[in-house]
VEXBADREN-123227 format. One record per residue (C-alpha): residue number from 1; y, z, x. Coordinates in steps of 0.05 Angstrom, whole numbers. Example, Ala and Ser with C-alpha at 12.3 -4.5 7.8 and 13.67 -1.06 7.14 Angstrom:
// residues 2
- pos:c2:c3:c1
- 1:-90:156:246
- 2:-21:143:273
This chain:
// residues 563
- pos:c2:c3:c1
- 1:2072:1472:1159
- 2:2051:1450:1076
- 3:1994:1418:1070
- 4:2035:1370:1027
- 5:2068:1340:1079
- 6:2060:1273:1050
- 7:2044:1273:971
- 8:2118:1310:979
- 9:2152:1247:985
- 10:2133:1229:906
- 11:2127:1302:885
- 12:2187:1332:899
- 13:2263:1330:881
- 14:2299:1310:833
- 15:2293:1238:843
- 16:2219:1239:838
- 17:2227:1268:761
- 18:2191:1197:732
- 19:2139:1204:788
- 20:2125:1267:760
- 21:2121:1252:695
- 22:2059:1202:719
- 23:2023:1264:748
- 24:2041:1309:677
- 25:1994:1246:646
- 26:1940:1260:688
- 27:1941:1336:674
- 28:1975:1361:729
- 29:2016:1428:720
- 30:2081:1446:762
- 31:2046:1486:812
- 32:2002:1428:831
- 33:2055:1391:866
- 34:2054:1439:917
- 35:1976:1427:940
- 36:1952:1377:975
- 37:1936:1310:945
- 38:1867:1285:983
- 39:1837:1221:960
- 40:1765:1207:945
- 41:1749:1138:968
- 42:1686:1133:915
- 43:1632:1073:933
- 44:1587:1091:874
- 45:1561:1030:838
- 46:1501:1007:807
- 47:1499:933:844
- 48:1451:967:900
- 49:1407:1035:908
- 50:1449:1043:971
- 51:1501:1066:934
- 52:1473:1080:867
- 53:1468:1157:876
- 54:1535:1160:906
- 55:1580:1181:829
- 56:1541:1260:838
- 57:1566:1266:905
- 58:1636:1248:891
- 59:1635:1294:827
- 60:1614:1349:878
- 61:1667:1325:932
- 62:1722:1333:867
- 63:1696:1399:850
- 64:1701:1431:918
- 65:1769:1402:940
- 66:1798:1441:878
- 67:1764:1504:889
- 68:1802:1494:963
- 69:1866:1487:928
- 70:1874:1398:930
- 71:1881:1353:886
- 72:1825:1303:879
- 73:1851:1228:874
- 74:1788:1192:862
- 75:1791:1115:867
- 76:1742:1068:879
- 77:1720:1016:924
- 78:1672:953:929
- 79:1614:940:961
- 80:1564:879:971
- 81:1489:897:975
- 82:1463:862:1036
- 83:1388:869:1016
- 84:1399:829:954
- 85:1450:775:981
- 86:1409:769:1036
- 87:1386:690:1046
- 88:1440:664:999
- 89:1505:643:998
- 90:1529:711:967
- 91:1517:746:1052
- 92:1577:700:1067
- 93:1622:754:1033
- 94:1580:819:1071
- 95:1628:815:1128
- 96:1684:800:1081
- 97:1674:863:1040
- 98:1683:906:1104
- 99:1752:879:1111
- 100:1763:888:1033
- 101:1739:957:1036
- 102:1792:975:1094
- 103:1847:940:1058
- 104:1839:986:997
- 105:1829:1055:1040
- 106:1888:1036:1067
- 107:1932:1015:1014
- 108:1914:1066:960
- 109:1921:1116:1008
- 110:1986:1090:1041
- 111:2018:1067:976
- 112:2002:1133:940
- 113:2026:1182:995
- 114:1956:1223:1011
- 115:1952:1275:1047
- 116:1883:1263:1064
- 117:1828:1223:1053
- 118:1754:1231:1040
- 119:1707:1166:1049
- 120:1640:1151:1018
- 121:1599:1096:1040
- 122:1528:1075:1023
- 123:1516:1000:1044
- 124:1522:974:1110
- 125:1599:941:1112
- 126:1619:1010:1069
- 127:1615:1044:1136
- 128:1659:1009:1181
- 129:1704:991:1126
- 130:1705:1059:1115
- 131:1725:1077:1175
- 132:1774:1023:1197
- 133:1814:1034:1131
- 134:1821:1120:1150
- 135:1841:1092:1220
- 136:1897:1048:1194
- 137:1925:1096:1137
- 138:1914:1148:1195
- 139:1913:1214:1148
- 140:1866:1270:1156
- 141:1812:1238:1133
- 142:1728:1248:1138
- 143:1666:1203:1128
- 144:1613:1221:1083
- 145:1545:1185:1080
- 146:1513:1175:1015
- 147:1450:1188:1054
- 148:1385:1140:1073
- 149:1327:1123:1029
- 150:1254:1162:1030
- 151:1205:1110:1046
- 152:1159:1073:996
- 153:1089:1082:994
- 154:1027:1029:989
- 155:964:1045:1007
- 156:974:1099:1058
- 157:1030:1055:1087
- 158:1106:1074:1096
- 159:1152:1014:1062
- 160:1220:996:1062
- 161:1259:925:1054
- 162:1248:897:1118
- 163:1172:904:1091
- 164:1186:850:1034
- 165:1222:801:1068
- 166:1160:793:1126
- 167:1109:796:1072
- 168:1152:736:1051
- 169:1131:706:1117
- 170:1061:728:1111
- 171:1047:698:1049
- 172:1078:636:1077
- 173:1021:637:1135
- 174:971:647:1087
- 175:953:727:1118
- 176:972:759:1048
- 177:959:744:976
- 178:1008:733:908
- 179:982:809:887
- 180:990:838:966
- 181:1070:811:955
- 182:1078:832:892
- 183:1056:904:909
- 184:1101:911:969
- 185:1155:882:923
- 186:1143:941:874
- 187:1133:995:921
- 188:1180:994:975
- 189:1245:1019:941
- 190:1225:1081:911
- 191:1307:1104:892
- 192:1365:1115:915
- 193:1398:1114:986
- 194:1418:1066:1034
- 195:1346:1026:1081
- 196:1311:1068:1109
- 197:1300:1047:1180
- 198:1353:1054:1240
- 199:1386:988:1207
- 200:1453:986:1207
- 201:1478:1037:1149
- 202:1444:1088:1186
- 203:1459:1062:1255
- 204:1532:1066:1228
- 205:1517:1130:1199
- 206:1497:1158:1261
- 207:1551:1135:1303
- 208:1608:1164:1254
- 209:1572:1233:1266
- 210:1569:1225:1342
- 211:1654:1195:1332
- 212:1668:1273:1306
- 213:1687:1238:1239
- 214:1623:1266:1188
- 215:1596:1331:1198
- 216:1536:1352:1244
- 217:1471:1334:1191
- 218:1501:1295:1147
- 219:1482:1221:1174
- 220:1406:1223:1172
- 221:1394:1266:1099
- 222:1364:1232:1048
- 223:1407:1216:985
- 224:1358:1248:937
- 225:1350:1310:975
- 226:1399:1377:947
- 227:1429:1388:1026
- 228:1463:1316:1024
- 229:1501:1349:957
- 230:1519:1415:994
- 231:1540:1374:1060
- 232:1589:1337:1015
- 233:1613:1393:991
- 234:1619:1430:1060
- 235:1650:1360:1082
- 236:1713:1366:1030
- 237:1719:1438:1044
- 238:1729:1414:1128
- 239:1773:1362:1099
- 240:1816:1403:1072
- 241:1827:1450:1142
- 242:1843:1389:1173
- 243:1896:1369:1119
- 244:1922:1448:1150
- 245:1909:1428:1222
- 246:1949:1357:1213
- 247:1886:1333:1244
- 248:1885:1258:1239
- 249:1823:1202:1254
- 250:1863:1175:1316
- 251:1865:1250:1346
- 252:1791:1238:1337
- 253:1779:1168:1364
- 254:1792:1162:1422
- 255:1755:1118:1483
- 256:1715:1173:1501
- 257:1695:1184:1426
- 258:1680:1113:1417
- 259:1635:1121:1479
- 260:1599:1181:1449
- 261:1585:1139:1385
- 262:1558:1077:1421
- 263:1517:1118:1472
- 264:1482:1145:1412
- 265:1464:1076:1385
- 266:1442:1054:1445
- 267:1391:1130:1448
- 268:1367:1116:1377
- 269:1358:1039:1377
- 270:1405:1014:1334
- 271:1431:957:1303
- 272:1469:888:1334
- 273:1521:905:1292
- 274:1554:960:1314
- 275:1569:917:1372
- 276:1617:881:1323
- 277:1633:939:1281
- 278:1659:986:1338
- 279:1699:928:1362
- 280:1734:936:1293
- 281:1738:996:1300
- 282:1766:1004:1373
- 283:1822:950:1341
- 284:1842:995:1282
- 285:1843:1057:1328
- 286:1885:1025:1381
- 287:1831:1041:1426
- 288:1810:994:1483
- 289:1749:971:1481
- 290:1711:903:1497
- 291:1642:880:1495
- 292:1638:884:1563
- 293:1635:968:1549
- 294:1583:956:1514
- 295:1535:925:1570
- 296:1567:992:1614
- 297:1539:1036:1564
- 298:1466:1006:1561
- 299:1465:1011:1639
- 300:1460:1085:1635
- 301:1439:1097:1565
- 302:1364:1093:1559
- 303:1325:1091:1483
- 304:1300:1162:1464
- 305:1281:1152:1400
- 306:1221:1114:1367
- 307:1250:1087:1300
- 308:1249:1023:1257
- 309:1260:965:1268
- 310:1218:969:1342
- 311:1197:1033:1330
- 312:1149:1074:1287
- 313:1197:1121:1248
- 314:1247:1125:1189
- 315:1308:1161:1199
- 316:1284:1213:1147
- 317:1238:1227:1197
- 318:1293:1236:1254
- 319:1327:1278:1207
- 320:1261:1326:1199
- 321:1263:1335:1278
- 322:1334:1357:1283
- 323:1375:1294:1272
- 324:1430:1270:1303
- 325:1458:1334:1335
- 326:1388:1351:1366
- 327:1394:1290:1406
- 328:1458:1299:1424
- 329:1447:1354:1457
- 330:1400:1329:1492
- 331:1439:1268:1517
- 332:1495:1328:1528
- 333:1448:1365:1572
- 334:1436:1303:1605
- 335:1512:1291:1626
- 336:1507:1227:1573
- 337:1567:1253:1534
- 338:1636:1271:1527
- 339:1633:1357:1505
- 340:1704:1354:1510
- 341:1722:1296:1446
- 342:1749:1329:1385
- 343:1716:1324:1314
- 344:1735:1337:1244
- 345:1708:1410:1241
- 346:1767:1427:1298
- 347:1717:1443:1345
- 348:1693:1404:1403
- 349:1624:1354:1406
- 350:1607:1416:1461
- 351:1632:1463:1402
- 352:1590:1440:1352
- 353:1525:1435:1393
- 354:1530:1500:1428
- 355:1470:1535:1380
- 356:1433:1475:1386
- 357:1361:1489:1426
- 358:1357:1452:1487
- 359:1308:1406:1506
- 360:1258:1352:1469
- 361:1231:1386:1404
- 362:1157:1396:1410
- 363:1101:1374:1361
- 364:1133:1305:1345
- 365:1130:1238:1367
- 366:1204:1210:1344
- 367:1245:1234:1394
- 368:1224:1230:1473
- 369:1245:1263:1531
- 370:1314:1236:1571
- 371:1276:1243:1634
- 372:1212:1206:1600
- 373:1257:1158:1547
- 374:1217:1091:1510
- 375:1266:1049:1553
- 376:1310:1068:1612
- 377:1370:1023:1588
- 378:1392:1013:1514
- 379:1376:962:1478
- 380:1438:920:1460
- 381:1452:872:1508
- 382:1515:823:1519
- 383:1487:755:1548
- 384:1530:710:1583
- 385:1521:632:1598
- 386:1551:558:1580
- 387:1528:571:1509
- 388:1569:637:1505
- 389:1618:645:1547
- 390:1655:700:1515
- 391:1583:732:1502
- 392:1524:736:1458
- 393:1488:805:1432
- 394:1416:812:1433
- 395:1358:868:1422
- 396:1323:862:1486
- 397:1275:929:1495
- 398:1206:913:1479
- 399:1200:841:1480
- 400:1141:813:1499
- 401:1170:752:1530
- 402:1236:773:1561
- 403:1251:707:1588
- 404:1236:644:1552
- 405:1256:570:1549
- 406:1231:519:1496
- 407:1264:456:1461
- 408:1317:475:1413
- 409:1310:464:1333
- 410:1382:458:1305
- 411:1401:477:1239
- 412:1471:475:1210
- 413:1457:525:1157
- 414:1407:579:1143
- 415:1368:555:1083
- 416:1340:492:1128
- 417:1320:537:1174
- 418:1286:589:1135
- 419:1247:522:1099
- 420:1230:498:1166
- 421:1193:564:1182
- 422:1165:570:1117
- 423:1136:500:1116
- 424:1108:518:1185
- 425:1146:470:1220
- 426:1174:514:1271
- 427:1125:536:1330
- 428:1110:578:1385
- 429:1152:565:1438
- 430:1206:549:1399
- 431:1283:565:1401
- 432:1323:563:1327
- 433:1391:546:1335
- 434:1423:562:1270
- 435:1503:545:1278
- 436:1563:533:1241
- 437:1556:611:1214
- 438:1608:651:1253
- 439:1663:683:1232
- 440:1699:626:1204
- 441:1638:570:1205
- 442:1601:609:1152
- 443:1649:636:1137
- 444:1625:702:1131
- 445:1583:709:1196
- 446:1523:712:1146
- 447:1456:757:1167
- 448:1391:726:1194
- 449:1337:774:1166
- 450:1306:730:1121
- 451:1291:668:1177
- 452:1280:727:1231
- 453:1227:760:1187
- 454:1192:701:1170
- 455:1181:686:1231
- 456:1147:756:1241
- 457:1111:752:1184
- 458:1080:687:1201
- 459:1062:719:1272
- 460:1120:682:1318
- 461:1168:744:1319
- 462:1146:740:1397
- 463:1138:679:1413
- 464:1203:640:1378
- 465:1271:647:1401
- 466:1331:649:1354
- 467:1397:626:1371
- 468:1460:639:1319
- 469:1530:644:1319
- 470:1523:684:1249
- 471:1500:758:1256
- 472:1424:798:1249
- 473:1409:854:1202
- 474:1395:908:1233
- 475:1326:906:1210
- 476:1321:849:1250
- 477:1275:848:1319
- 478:1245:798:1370
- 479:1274:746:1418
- 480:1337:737:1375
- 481:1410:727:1400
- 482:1476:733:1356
- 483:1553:734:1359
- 484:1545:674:1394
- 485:1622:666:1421
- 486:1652:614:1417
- 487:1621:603:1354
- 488:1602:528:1340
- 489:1662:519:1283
- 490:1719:534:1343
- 491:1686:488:1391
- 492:1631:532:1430
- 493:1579:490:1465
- 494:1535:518:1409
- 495:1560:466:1364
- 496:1538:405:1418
- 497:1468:425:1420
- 498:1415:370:1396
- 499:1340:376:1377
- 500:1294:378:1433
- 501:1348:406:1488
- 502:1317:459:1527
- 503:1357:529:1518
- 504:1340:593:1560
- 505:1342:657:1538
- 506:1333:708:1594
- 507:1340:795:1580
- 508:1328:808:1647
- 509:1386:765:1673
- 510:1427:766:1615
- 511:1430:698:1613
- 512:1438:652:1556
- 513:1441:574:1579
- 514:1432:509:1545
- 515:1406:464:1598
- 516:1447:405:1594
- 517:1479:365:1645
- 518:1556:372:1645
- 519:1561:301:1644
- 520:1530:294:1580
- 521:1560:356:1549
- 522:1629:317:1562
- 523:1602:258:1520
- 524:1580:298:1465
- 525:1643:337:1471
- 526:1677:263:1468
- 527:1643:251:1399
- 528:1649:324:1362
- 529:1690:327:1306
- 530:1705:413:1271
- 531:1663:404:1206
- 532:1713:409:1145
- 533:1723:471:1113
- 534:1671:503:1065
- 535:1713:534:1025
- 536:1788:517:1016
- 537:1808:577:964
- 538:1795:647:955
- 539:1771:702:992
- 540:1720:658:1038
- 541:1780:616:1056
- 542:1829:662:1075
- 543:1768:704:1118
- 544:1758:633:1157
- 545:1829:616:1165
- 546:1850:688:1196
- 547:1781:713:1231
- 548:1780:733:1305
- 549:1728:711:1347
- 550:1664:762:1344
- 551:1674:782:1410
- 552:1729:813:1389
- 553:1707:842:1316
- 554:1718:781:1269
- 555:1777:823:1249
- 556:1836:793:1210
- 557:1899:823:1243
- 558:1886:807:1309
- 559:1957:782:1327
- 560:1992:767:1385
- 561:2060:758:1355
- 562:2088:738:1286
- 563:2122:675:1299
């Protein structure tokens, strides 16, 4: 079978002559209509380091697919730096972009006939856009990580971005000075690469490895570093076997798959969004999946490895220990994963981890032992209650104060609240309600890390609970619950809480209850009137008017029927 199989359809015959003709502009020759045409879905861009040193990757991506006999189709697409939007109005479109990103996989691929496809991402919505977008276009397709971020350096002290924004909140409190900010500021982004911790691009990362859709390695090197060029390279080189094989993402994704890649977020503490991400995902594959698998997968799950946010480490630092494939093997020893799931080297998970040395690696501290883990159950927990029916997400190992209740503050928009905290208004015992930020109240289903970090900064990360229908970096730690569903914009109770109610938040019950009396909750139900719209045009708009729920991925196409 050609390897063509597609890029025929516009290359070949006589009626493609003025198609042709397009390709002579470009520098093609005759005999290149017989290879492969494999697009490179290039991120590079200058708005954030994330992706900053992505341009010598793809150049090395280009090189290698023609010395394997393709045709390189570079294009680019967007991305929206999370770190810098962060706090403003401009995180409303972070969600947004992930759905832009997959819209132009899947339409330059589509509308261009590609045989195959190879994705960079660097940001965090790069990744599951990335991935959604090789799902729908369904070619042979792989996902290549830009790579993470070496850590900054102050004073003997490891730094990265979630190190800013809580000196923000220290300073606020008084515990820090103008020159102790400043020098974080200065110091904790020392290049290129996406942050640094086990946030979400390398939560994401991680998973796609674990999926069989990036190559064993590549989701914990550091951009800087020469291997993350040479695994790029290996990566187009694989790409273009599968092109051969025929061997397409949804041969790959499977339930099973999607299992491997969320039981390895739950082993390396990841973020609360890949809860919402892998419900994209699942949708795009045709795959079901529902939040509820989640919660099954944190039963028997537990958290193996010690890294950032809640932990000590930086992913570098996972990466220096064996990475990824080290603990899957592990996990795979432990009878915690599927051997038999497919990747994009043609070999089996079992396959690829067959050389792989058994057992916890000695002389380090980042990974544990299954049989001796930092937490016997994961992490990421789906709570359940009157305020979210359809369920809530929450980081739940390590808290201090597992179960809480305290009188609700309600905000209906992030900045008020991040004042409030800031003017030291909000105090221990606490719960932030911050509402009217879902999917389509934001719209955008915004981040919380700047209100989240202030409040660690200032010495409350343990003793305030935070309540939002909007979404948490994954830098983000402490009594804090998201993807509140309903969100407060379709009607969830959220929307009818008032200052002073009493909410409680309980991780060992997995409970998440505003204590009301039904009999008022019907009165203020009585009185509620859906805010109007934020936006009415443009890319905000049309993200409110068509977003799913985020217990089911915030998606756009979710669509029962067409009438």
């Amino acid at each position: 079978m050609s390897s063509n199989r597609r890029s025929k359809n516009i290359t070949q015959g006589i009626q493609r002559a003025p198609n042709r003709s397009m390709f002579y502009g470009l520098g093609y020759e005759a005999g290149d209509f017989n290879k492969p045409m494999i697009g490179v879905a290039n991120a590079h861009s200058t708005i954030t380091p994330c992706n900053a040193g992505l341009q010598p990757l793809a150049d090395g991506a280009v090189a290698a697919l023609s010395e394997s006999g393709a045709n390189a189709q570079l294009f680019g697409i967007p991305t929206i730096s999370d770190g810098m939007s962060m706090g403003t109005e401009g995180m409303k479109y972070s969600l947004v972009s992930r759905e832009v990103i997959s819209d132009c996989i899947e339409t330059c691929v589509s509308g261009q006939w590609m045989d195959g496809v190879l994705v960079f991402g660097g940001c965090d919505k790069n990744m599951p856009g990335g991935m959604m977008g090789m799902l729908r276009a369904n070619v042979p397709a792989i996902f290549v990580y830009g790579g993470t971020i070496l850590p900054g350096r102050l004073d003997d002290r490891d730094l990265n971005i979630v190190s800013v924004f809580e000196a923000v909140g220290e300073h606020s409190a008084g515990r820090i000075s103008d020159d102790d900010l400043l020098a974080i500021e200065r110091n904790a982004i020392p290049g290129t690469g996406s942050c640094g911790g086990m946030y979400t691009a390398n939560t994401m990362s991680s998973a796609f490895e674990a999926l069989g859709l990036s190559l064993p390695y590549s989701s914990t090197m550091a951009n800087v570093e020469s291997e993350k060029l040479i695994s790029t390279q290996d990566s187009a080189r694989a790409l273009v076997k599968a092109v051969e094989l025929d061997l397409k993402p949804r041969d790959i994704v499977t339930r099973e798959a999607i299992e491997n890649a969320v039981s390895v977020v739950m082993a390396t503490g990841g973020s609360t969004n890949a809860v919402l991400h892998f419900l994209a995902i699942a949708h795009a594959a045709e795959v079901p999946w529902d939040i509820d698998d989640f919660e099954r997968i944190r039963k028997k799950v537990p958290v193996i490895c010690d890294l950032k946010p809640s932990g000590e480490h930086m992913a570098i630092d996972l990466h220096r220990v064996g990475g990824i494939p080290r603990v899957m093997k592990m996990m795979l020893d432990a009878g915690l994963l599927h051997g038999e799931c497919l990747t994009i080297t043609g070999k089996t998970v079992a396959e690829n981890l067959a050389d792989i040395e058994s057992g916890c690696p000695e002389g380090q501290d980042v990974i544990r032992p299954v049989e001796s883990p930092i937490y016997a159950e994961g992490h990421l927990a789906v709570l359940r209650g009157n305020l979210a029916p359809d369920g809530a997400v929450a980081k739940i190992t390590g808290l201090k104060n597992p179960v809480m209740s305290g009188p609700a503050r309600v905000f209906d928009d992030e900045q008020s609240a991040l004042d409030a905290i800031l003017a030291g208004k909000v105090i221990a015992g606490d719960v932030v309600v911050m509402r009217y930020l879902g999917p389509r109240g934001g719209p955008g289903m915004p981040e919380m890390l700047a209100p989240t970090s202030a409040l660690v900064g200032q010495g409350l990360g343990e003793s305030v609970g935070l309540v939002t229908d909007g979404r948490f970096s994954g830098g983000t730690w402490g009594m804090v619950v998201g993807h509140v569903a309903p969100e407060a914009y379709a009607g969830g109770l959220l929307a009818l809480v008032e200052e002073g109610d009493t909410i409680r938040i309980d991780s060992h019950e997995l409970v998440l209850e505003l204590e009301v009396s039904d009999e008022e909750l019907a009165s203020r139900r009585a009185s509620w009137q859906r805010p109007e719209p934020r936006y009415r045009r443009g890319v905000l708009a049309k993200f409110a008017r068509n977003a799913a729920s985020a217990s089911r991925g915030a998606v756009l196409d979710l669509y029962d029927d067409f009438d």
